[in-house]
NUNU-939862 format. One record per atom (N, C-alpha, C): residue in one letter; x, y, z. Coordinates in steps of 0.05 Angstrom, whole numbers, plus 5000, padded with zeros to 4 digits. Atoms other than C-alpha are relative to their C-alpha. Layout:
BEGIN
aXYZ ...
This chain:
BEGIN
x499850284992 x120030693238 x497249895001 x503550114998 x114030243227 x499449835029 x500650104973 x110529893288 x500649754994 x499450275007 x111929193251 x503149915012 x497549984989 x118829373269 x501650005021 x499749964973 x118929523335 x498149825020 x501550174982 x115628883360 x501449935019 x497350114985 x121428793420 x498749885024 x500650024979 x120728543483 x501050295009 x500049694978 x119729183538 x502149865013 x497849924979 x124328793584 x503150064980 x497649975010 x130128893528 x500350355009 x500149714986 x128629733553 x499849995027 x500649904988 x127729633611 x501649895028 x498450124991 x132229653674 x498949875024 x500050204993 x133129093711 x500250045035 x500849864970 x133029483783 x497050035013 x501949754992 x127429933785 x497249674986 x502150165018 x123929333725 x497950224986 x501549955008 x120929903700 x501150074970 x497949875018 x123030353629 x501250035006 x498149744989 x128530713633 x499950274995 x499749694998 x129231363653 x503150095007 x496949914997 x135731763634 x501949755006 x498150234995 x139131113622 x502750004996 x497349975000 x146031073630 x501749684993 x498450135010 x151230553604 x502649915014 x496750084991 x157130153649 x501149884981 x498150135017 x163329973623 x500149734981 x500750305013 x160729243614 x497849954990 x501849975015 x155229433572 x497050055014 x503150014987 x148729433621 x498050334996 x501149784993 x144429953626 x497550055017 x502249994983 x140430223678 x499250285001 x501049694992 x135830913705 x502250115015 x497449884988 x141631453730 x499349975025 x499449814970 x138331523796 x499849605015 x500250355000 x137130653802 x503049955005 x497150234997 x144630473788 x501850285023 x497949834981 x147531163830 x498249945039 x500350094978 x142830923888 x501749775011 x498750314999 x145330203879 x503350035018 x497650014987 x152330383890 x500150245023 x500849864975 x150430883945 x500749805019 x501050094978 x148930333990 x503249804998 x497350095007 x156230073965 x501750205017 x498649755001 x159930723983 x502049815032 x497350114972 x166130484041 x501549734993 x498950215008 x167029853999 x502450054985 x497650005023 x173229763957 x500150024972 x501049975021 x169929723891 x496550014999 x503250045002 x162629773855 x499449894976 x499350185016 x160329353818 x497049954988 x502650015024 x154629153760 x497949795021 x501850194985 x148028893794 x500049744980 x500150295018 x147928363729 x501149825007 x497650195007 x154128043715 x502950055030 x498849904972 x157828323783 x503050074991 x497149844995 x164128653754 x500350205011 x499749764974 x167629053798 x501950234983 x499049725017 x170029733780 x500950225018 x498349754961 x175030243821 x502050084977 x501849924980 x174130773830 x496649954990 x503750015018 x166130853819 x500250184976 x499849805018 x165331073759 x498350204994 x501349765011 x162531703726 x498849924972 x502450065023 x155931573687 x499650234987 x501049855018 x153131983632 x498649934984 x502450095015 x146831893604 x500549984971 x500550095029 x145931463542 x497650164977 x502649735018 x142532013493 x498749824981 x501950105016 x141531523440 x498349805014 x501850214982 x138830923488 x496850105007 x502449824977 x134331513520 x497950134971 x500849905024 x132431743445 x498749834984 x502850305012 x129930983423 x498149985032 x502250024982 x125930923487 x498150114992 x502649765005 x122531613477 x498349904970 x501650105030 x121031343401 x498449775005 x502150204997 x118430713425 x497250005021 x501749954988 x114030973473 x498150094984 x502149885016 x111131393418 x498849804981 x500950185030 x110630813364 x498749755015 x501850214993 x108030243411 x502649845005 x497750214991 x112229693450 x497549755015 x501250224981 x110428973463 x499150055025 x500449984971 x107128883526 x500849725012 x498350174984 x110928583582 x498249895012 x500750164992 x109627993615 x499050175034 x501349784976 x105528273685 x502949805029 x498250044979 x110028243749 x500249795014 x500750314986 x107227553775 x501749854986 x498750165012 x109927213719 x503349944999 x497749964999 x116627363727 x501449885029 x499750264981 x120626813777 x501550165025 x498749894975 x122527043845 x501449825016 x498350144994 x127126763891 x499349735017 x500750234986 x122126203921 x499749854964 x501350115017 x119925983847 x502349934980 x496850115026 x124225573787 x499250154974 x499149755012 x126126013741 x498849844961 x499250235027 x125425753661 x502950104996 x497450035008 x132725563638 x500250114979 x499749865030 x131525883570 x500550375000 x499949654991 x129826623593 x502950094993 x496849744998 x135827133580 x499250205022 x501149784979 x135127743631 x498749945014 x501050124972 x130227723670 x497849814996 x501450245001 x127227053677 x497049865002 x501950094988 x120726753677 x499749825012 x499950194990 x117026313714 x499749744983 x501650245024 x117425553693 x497749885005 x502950165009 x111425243670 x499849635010 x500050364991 x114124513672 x503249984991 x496750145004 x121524113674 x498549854987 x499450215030 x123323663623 x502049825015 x498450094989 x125923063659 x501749834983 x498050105018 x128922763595 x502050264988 x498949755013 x131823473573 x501550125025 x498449944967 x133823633658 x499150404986 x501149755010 x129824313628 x498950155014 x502449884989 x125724763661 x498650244978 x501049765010 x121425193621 x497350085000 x501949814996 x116725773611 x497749894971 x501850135019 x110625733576 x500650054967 x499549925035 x113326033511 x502349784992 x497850255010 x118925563513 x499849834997 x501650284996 x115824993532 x498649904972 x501850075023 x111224993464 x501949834986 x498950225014 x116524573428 x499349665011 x501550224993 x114424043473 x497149874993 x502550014999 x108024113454 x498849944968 x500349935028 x108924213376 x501949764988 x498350145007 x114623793363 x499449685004 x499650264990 x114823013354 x501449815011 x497950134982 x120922743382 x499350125030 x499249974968 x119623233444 x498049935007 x502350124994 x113222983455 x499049805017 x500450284999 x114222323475 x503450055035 x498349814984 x119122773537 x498149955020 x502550034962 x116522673617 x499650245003 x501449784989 x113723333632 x500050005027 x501249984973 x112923463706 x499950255009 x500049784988 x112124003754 x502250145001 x497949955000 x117224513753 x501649915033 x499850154987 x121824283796 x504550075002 x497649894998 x129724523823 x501749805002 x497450214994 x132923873839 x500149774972 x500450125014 x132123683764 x503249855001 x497250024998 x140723563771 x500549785015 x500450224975 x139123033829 x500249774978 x500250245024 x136922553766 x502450014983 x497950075020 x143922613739 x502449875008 x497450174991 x149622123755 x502150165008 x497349784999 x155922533781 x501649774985 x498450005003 x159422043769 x500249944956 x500350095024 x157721833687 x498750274994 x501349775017 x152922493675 x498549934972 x502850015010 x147622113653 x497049995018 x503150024992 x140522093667 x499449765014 x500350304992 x138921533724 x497049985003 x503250205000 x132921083701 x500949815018 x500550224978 x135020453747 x500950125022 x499049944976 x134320353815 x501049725004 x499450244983 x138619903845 x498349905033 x500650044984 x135519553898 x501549765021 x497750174983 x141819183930 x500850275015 x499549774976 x144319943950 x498150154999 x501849854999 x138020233943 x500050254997 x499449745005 x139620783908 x499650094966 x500150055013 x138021003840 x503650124986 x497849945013 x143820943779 x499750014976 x500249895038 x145021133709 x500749584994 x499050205012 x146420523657 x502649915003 x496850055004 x153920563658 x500049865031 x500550154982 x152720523731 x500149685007 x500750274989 x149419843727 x501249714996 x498250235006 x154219473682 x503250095013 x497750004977 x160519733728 x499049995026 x499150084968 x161219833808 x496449815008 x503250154989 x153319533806 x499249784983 x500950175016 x153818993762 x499849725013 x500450214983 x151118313786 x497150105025 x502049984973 x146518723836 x496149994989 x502150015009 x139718673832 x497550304995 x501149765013 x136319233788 x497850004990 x503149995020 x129619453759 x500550294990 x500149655018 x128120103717 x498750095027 x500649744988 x126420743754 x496850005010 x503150044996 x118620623737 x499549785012 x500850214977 x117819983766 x500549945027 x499750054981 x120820043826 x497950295020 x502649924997 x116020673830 x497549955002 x503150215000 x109820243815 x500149895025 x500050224967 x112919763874 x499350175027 x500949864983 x112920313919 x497950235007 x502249915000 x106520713897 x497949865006 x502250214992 x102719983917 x501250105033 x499549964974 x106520133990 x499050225006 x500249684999 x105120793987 x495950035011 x502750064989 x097220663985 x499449925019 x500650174965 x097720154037 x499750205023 x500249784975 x100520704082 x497350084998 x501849805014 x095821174055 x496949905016 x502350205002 x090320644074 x498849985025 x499850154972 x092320424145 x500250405010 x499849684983 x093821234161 x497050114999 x502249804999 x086521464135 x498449855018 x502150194976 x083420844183 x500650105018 x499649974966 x087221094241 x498850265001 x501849675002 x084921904223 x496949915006 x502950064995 x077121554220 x499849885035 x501450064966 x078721204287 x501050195024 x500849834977 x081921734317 x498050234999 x503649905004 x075822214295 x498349885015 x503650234991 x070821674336 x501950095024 x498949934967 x076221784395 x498950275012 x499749844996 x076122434390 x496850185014 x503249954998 x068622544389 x498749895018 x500050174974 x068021984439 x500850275027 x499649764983 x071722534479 x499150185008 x501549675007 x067823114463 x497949915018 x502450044989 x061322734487 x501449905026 x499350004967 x065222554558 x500450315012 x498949674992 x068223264565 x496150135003 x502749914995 x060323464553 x497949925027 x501350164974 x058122954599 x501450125032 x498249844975 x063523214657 x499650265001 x500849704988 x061923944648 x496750045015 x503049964990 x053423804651 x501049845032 x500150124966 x054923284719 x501550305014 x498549704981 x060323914743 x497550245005 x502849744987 x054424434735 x497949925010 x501450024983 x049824074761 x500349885029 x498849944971 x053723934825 x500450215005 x499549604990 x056024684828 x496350025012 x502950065002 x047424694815 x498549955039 x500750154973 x045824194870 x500350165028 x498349874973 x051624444926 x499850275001 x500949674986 x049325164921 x497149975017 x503150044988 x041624934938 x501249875024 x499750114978 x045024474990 x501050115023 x498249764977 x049425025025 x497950234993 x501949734983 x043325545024 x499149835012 x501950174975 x038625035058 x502249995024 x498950124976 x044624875110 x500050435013 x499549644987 x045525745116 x496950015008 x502949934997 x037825765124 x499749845031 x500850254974 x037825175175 x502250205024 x498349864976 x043625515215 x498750365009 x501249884995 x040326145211 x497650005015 x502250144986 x034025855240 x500849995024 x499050184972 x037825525288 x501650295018 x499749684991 x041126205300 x498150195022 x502949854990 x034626515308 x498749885033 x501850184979 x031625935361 x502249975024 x498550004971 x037725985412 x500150305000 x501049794986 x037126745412 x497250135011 x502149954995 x030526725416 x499749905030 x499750344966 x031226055482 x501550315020 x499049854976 x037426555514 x497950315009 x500549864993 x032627155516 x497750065013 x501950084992 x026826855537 x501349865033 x499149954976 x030926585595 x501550275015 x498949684989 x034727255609 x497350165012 x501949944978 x027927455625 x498249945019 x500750174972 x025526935669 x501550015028 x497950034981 x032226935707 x500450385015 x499449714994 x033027745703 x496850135020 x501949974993 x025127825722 x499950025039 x499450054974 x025627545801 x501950215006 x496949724990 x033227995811 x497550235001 x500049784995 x029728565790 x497350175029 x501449984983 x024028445837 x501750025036 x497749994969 x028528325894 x502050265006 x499149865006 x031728855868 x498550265021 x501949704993 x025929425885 x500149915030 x501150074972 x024629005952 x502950155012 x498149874992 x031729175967 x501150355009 x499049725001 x032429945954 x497850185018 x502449834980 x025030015989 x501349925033 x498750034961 x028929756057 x501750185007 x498349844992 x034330146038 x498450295007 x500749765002 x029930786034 x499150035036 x501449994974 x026230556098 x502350125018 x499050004983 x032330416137 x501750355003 x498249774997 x035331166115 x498550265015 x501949884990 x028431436140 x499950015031 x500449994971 x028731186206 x503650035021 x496249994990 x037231246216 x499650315008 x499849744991 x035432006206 x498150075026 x500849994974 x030331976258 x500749945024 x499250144976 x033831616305 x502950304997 x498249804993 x039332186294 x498650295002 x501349694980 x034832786315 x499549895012 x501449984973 x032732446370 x502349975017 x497650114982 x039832266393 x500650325004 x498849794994 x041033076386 x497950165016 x501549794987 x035133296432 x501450035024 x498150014970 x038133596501 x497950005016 x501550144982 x032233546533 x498849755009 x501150264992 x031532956572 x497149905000 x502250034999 x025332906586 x497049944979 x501050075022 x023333016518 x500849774982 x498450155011 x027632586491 x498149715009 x501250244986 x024732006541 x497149944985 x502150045010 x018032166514 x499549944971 x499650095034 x019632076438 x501049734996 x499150225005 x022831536444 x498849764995 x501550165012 x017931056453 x498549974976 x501850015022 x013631286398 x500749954972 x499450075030 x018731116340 x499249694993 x501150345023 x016430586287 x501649755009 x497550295004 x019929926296 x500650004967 x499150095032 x023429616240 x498649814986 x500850175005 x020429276194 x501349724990 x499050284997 x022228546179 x501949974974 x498350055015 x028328436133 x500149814980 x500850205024 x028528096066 x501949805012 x498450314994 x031227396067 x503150064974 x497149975005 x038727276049 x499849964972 x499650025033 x040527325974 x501949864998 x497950185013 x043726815930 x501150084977 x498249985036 x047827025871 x500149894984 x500250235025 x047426675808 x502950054994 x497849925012 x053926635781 x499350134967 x501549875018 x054827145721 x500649874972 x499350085019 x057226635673 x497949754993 x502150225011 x050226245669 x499349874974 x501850055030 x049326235596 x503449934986 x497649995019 x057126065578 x499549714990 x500650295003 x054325335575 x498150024971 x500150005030 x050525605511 x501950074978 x498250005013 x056125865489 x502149734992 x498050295001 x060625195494 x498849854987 x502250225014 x054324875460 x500750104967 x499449855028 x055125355396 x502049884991 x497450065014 x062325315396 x500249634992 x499250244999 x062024525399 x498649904971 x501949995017 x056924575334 x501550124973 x498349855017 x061725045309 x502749794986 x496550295008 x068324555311 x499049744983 x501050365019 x064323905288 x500250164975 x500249865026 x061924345225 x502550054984 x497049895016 x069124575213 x501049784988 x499750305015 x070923815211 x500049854980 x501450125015 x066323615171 x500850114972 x499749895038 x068224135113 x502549964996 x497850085014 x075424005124 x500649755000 x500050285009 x076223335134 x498749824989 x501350115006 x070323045111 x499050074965 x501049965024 x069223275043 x499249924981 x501150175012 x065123124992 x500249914979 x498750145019 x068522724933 x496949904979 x502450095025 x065122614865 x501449884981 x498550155021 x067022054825 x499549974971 x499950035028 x067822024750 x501949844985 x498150165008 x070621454714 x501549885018 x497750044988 x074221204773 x502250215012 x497949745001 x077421944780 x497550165023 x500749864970 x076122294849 x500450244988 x500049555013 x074123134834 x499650115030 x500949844974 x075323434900 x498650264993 x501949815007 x069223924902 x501550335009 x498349884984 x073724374945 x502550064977 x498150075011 x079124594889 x501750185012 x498249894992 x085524904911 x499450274980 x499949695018 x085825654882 x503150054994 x497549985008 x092625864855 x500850345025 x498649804983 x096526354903 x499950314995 x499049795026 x096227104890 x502150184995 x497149885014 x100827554858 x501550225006 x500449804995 x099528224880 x499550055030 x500349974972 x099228604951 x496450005004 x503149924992 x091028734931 x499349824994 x500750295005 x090228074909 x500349815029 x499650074974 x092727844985 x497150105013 x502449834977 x088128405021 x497749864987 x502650045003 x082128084984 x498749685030 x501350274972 x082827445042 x500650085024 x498649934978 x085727955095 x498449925029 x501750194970 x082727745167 x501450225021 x499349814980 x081728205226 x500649845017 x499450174987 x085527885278 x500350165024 x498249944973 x087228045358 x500949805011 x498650124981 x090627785407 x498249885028 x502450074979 x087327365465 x502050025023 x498149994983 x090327645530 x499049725024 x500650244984 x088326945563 x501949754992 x497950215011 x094126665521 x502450155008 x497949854994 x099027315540 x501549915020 x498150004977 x105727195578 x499950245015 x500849654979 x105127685641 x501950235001 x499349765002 x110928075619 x498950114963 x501449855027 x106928265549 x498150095007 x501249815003 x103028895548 x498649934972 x501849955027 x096728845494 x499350295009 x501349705001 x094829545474 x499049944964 x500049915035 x091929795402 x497149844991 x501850075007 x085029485415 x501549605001 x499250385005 x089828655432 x500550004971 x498950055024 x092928815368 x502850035002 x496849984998 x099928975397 x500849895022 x499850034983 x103328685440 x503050095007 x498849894995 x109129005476 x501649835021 x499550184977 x114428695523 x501150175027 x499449844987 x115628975584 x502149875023 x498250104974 x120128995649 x498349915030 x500850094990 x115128875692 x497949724999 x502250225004 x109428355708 x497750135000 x502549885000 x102428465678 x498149945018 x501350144976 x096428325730 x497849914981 x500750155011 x093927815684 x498349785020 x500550214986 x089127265717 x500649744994 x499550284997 x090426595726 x498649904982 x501450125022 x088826195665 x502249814986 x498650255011 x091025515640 x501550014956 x498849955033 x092025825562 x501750135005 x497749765003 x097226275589 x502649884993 x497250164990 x104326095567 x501950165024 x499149944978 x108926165621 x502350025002 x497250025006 x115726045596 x500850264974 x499949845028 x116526415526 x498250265007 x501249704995 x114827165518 x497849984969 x500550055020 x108926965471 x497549945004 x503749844993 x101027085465 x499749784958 x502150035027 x095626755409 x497950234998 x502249875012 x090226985365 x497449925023 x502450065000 x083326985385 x499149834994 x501450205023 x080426715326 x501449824992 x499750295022 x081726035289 x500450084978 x500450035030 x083826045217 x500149744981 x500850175013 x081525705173 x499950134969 x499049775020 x080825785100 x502050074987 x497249825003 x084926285061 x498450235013 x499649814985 x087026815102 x502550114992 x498649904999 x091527365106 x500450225015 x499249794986 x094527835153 x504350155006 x497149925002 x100428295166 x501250105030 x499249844978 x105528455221 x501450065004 x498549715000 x108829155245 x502949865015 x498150094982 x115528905277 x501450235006 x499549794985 x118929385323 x502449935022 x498749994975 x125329285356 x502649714987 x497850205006 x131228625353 x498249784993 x500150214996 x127228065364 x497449894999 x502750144998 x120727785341 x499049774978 x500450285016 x117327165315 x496950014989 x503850045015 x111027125270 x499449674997 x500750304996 x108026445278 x496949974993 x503050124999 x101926025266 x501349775013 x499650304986 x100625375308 x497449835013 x502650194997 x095724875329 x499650115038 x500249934965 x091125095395 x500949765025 x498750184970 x093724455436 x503249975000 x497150064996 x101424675433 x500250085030 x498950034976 x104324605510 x500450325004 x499749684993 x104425365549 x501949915028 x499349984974 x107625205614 x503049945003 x497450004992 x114925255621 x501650154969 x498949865016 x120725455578 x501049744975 x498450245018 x122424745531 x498450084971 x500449985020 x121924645465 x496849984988 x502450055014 x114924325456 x497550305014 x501049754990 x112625065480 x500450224993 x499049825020 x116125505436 x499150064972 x501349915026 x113725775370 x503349884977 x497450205019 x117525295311 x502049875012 x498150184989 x121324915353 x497949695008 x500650165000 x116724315352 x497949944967 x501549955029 x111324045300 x497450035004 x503049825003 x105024425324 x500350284981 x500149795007 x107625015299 x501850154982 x498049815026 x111225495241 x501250285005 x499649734992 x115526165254 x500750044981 x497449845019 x119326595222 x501250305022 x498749764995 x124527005259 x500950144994 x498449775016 x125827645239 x502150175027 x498649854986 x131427795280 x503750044992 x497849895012 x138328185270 x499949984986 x500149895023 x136328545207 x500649674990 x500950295017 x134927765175 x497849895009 x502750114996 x129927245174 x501449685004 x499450325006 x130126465190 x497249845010 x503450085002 x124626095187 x500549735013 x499650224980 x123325515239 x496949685000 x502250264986 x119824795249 x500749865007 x499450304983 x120424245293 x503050084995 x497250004989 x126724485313 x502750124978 x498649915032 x129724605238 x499850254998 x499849695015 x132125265220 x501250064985 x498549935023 x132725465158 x501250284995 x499949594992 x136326215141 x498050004969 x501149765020 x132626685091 x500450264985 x498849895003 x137027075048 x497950224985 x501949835006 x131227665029 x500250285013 x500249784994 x131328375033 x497950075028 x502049994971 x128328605114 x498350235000 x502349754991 x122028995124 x500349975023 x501549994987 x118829175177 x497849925001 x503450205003 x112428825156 x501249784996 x499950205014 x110528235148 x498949824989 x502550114992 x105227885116 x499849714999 x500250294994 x102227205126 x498349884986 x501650135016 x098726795072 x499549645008 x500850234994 x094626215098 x497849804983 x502850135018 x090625715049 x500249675016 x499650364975 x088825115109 x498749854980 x500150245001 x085624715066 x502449884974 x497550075022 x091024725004 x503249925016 x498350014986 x096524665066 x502350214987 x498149745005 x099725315041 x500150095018 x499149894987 x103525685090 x502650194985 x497449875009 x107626385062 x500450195012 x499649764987 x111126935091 x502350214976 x499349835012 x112227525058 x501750285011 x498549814988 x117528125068 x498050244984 x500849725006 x112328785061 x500850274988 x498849665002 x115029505028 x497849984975 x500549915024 x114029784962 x498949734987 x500650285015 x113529034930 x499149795023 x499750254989 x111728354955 x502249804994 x497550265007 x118227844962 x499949825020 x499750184991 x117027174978 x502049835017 x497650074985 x121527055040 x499949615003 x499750344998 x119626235047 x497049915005 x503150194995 x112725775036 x501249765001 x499950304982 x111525095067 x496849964985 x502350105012 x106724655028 x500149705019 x501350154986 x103724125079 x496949924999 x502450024994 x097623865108 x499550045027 x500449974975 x094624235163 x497249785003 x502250164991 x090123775211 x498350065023 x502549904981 x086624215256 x501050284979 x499649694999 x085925015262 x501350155007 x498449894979 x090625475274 x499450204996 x501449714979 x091626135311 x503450094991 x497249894992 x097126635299 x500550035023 x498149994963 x102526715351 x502050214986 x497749784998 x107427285360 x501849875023 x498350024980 x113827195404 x502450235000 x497549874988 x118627715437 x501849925012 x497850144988 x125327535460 x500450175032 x500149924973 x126227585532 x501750275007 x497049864996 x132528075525 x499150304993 x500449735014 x128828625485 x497950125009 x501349904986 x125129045532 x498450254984 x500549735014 x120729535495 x499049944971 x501250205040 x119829055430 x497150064990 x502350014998 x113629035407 x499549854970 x501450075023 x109628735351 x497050065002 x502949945010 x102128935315 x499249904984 x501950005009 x097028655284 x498750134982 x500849845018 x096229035221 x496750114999 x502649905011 x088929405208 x499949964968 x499449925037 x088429305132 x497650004986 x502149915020 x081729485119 x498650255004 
């Protein structure tokens, strides 16, 4: 066989699965042929169906049939391998299922090159050359290939529509225009194209002005956003130099009243301790001459006795009467601090210092977002006790005034106007402020975790004296295995799994208030978003009934 002879196309060998030769090609009933292990995979993935059937032309065939390799098929391959075979088009070229196919192709298809919108054509570049060569096709619209060439064909006449009507705005073939559209007002296909490739600019025109002006917006933006981060850092900048100078000044100031109280402590302590020695030398005297006067009271001789007697020392002359200072001289520096302390607090929460931009208030102060985690809490945790100057006298503090216990008797508490007197129910110490966080042990039926403002009412048993039963103050009772959470008199329930803990998330100046049910996880039993307007103090409360109760003050660091 000469090579002149065997100029074929490779895809006529080659099957149409695999796309490669064939190997051991085999022969269905309806003429195809494919590689044995290609068409026995194929219907592999068939196998439970009812028939199997040709990947080509899709006839179905039952049962599956029994292949047997095509010897001569497999006998011109092997020859053309040895004598030379066209070379196939490379694997790109060939049209896949996003790309339009050419309409000429047999088997497997290429891609088209260009539609033929007078021919409704698509073809490949080998096909296409009559367009290119020929004079009638010449004078043929060319365009991009293109799938909805069928769109350009009338259903109902199955011709080619050049006019558009522009009464139904739609385009129509000829037959079209002299029936159901005749009378309406029509132009060809290209001119009403031209009409709307002049609109088309316009858009085109007015859209690339608004892209140039929003570009100037946008950039406009960019140089504010620049401008608002440099003013933001150099306030951050500023208010760090401004809050060390105020830590430096209070430190100072620190320094110059312990320096004042210890400079009087030894003016005032100096005199005592002098009066002091004067004192212990009288005492020594008077123990000197007590024992003398008691041997002389045990002499039995009279006579001797008579004669000693005169010769003891007199007394000498007695210090003058002592005045006591009281020992709380210096609480008047203390009341001075604290009063230095409260303005200050004021000042950072209520007074804060606002930075305007554009008309747009930036509180310097920004809220922080809540957190998520139990070690994300402990990072604002707060050592807290109990101030037994606020304790009801049947609550027992133990645990360092971190527990407080209720008991059956009365404690011997002193007299003090912070005490409450009605409610079984004790404050913090400290003030919070801030974010804060603390947790607490509950122990028993009946206890209340609270925050509340230091001027809520202590003296009797009514409402404006109670923990959440007015609007100084916030609870949450965790009692009979549940929770209900209390204010100004409102109680809501709390359908949440019950610990024994419980913790307390405070952010005073964001007016966050949350309480959390403690174990293995954190579960948000109920938050209260307000505005607090002073400082508050946790509060614990025991119910009068549960003797033995107790609540703690977590340690959590």
């Amino acid at each position: 066989m000469e090579q002149k002879g065997v100029q074929l196309d490779r895809g006529t060998f080659s099957c149409s699965i695999c796309l490669d030769l064939l190997k051991d090609p085999v022969t269905t009933s309806c003429g195809h042929s494919y590689c044995m292990d290609c068409i026995k995979s194929h219907w592999d993935v068939e196998d439970g169906k009812y028939s199997y059937s040709c990947p080509q032309c899709r006839q179905s065939f039952t049962p599956r049939p029994v292949l047997l390799k095509n010897t001569m098929l497999a006998d011109l391959v092997e020859e053309l391998k040895k004598t030379g075979l066209q070379a196939a088009p490379a694997d790109h070229c060939y049209a896949g299922a996003e790309d339009v196919a050419c309409d000429v192709c047999t088997g497997r298809k290429l891609k088209a090159h260009k539609s033929c919108l007078i021919c409704l054509v698509s073809y490949c570049e080998k096909h296409l050359q009559p367009h290119y060569d020929v004079a009638q096709f010449k004078r043929h619209k060319l365009v991009e290939p293109s799938k909805k060439l069928q769109e350009n064909v009338c259903s109902r006449h199955d011709e080619v529509m050049k006019i558009f009507c522009r009464t139904d705005q739609q385009l129509i073939c000829y037959l079209c225009s002299v029936e159901e559209h005749k009378g309406h007002d029509t132009v060809s296909a290209a001119a009403e194209r031209a009409e709307r490739q002049r609109e088309l600019e316009g858009s085109r025109q007015n859209i690339q002005q608004r892209i140039q002006d929003r570009e100037k917006d946008v950039k406009l933006l960019q140089q504010q956003a620049e401008a608002i981060n440099l003013s933001a850092d150099k306030a951050v900048e500023d208010s760090e130099k401004i809050f060390t100078e105020l830590i430096r000044l209070l430190e100072k100031r620190s320094s110059d009243v312990k320096q004042q109280v210890r400079s009087q402590q030894k003016n005032e302590v100096s005199p005592v301790r002098e009066l002091q020695e004067k004192l212990e030398q009288e005492i020594t005297e008077l123990k000197r001459k007590d024992a003398e006067l008691k041997k002389l009271s045990h002499t039995e001789d009279h006579n001797q006795f008579l004669h000693n007697y005169p010769s003891l020392s007199p007394l000498s002359q007695s210090a003058s009467s002592i005045h006591i200072c009281p020992l709380s001289c210096f609480e008047d520096v203390t009341a001075a601090v604290s009063e230095v302390r409260d303005k200050l607090q004021d000042v950072l929460r209520e007074k804060r210092t606002n930075v305007s931009l554009t008309g747009t208030e930036v509180d310097v102060l920004l809220p922080q977002p809540e957190p998520k985690t139990r070690a994300g809490f402990l990072k604002y945790s707060r050592e807290i006790t109990l101030d037994p100057n606020t304790a009801h006298t049947r609550l027992l503090l133990s645990e360092g005034n971190r527990r407080a216990t209720i008991m059956s008797e009365q404690q011997s508490y002193s007299s003090h106007p912070d005490r409450f007197t009605g409610w079984y129910q004790v404050l913090s110490r400290e003030s919070l402020t801030g974010r804060c966080y603390w947790e607490v042990e509950t122990r028993g039926l009946g206890v209340y975790v609270a925050v509340t403002y230091k001027n809520i009412s202590r003296a009797g048993c009514l409402g404006e004296c109670r923990f959440g039963y007015n609007d100084k103050s916030w609870a949450l009772d965790c009692i009979n295995n549940g929770y209900t959470f209390c204010y100004n008199n409102v109680q809501t329930p709390v359908s949440d799994p019950v610990s024994s803990r419980v913790g307390v998330y405070l952010d005073h100046s964001a007016g966050i208030l949350s309480f959390y049910s403690v174990s293995e996880t954190m579960t948000l039993l109920h938050r209260v978003q307000t505005t607090f307007t002073q400082p508050l103090y946790a509060g614990l409360r025991l119910n009068i009934w549960s003797s033995g109760d107790s609540a703690e003050l977590c340690k959590l660091k």
